[in-house]
C-alpha positions as CSV (number, residue, x, y, z in Angstrom):
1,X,9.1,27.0,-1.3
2,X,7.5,24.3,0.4
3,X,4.4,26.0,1.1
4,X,4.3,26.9,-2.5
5,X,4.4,23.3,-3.4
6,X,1.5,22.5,-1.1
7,X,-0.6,25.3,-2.7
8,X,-0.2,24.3,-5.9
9,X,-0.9,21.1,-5.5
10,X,-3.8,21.9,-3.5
11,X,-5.3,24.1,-6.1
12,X,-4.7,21.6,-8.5
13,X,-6.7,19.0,-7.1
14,X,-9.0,21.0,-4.7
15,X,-12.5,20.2,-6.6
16,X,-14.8,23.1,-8.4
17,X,-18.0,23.9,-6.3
18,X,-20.0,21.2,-8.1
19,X,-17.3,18.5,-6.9
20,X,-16.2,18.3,-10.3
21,X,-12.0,18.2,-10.7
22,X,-10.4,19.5,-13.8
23,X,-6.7,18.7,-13.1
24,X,-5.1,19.1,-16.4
25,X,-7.2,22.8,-16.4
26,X,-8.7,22.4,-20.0
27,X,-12.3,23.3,-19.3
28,X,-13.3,19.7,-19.2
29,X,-14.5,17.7,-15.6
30,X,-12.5,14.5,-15.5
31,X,-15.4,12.6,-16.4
32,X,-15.9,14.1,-19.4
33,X,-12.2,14.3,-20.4
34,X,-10.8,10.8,-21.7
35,X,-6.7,12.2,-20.4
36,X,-7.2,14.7,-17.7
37,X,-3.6,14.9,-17.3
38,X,-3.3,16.5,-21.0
39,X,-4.8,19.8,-21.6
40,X,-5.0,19.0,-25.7
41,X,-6.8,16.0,-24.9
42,X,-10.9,16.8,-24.1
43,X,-14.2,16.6,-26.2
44,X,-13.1,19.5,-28.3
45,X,-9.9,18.5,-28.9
46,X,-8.2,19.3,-32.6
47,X,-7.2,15.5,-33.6
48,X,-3.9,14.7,-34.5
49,X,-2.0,11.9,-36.1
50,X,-0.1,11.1,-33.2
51,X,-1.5,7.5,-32.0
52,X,-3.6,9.1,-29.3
53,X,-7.5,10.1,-29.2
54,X,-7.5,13.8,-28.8
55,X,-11.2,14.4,-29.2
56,X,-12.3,11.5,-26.6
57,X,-14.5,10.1,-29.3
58,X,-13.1,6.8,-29.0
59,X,-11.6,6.7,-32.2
60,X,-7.8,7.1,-32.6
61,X,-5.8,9.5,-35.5
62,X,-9.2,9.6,-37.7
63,X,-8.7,12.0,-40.7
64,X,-5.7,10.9,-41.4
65,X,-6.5,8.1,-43.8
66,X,-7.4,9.6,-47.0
67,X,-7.8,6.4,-48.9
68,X,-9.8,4.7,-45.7
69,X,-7.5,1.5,-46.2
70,X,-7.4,1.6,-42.3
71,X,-4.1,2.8,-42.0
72,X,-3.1,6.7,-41.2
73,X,-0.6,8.6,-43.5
74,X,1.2,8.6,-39.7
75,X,2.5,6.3,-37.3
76,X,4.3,4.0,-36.9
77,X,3.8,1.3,-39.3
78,X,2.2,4.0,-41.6
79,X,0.4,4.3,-45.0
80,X,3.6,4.0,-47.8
81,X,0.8,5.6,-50.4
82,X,-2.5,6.9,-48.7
83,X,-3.9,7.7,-51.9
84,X,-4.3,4.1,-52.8
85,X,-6.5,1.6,-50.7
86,X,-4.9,-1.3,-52.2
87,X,-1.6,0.1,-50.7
88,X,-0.6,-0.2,-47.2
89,X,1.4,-2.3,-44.3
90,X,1.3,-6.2,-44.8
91,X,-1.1,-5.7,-48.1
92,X,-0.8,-7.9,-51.0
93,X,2.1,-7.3,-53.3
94,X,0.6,-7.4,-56.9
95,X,2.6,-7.0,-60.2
96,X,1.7,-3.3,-60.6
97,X,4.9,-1.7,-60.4
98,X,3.6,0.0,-57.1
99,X,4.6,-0.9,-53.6
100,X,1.6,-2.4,-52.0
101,X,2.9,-3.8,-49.4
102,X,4.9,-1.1,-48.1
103,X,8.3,-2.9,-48.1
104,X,9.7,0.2,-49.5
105,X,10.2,-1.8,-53.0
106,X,7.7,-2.0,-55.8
107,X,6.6,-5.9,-57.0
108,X,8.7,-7.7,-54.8
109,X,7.5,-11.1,-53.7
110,X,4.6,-10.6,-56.8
């Protein structure tokens, strides 16, 4: 079993013929790959509204804000109403029988 071990960790680390190391086995080098510990994480990655930048651009849960108010439908605080810019965490409560602050109560404090 312990010989096993040592393989397989061997294997995982031992470098590609360029030198290159792909240790989370995604297709992507580790310098191309912004986690390469997480095979859904790499240049190509799908992104998803999970606090994280899947697709390595730099850019974190993007697509998930419909109403580009900065915050994400997701998360954790997230967008009470993403259909509405003037809606979101902290935002300014105004007398519109809406919640725009995202206190979970419409007008209060207006």
């Amino acid at each position: 079993m312990r010989r096993f071990a040592l393989l397989f960790a061997f294997l995982l680390a031992c470098p590609g013929t360029d030198g290159a190391v792909d240790a989370d086995n995604d297709g992507w080098i580790a310098s191309e790959d912004c986690d390469d510990l997480d095979p859904s994480t790499h240049p190509e990655g799908a992104e998803d509204c999970d606090g994280i930048d899947n697709d390595c651009d730099g850019a974190v849960d993007e697509g998930w804000d419909d109403d580009q108010d900065g915050w994400a439908r997701c998360g954790s605080p997230s967008d009470c109403d993403d259909n509405d810019p003037l809606s979101f965490p902290g935002g300014e409560e105004i007398c519109d029988g809406l919640d725009n602050d995202c206190s979970g109560a419409a007008d209060d404090g207006a």
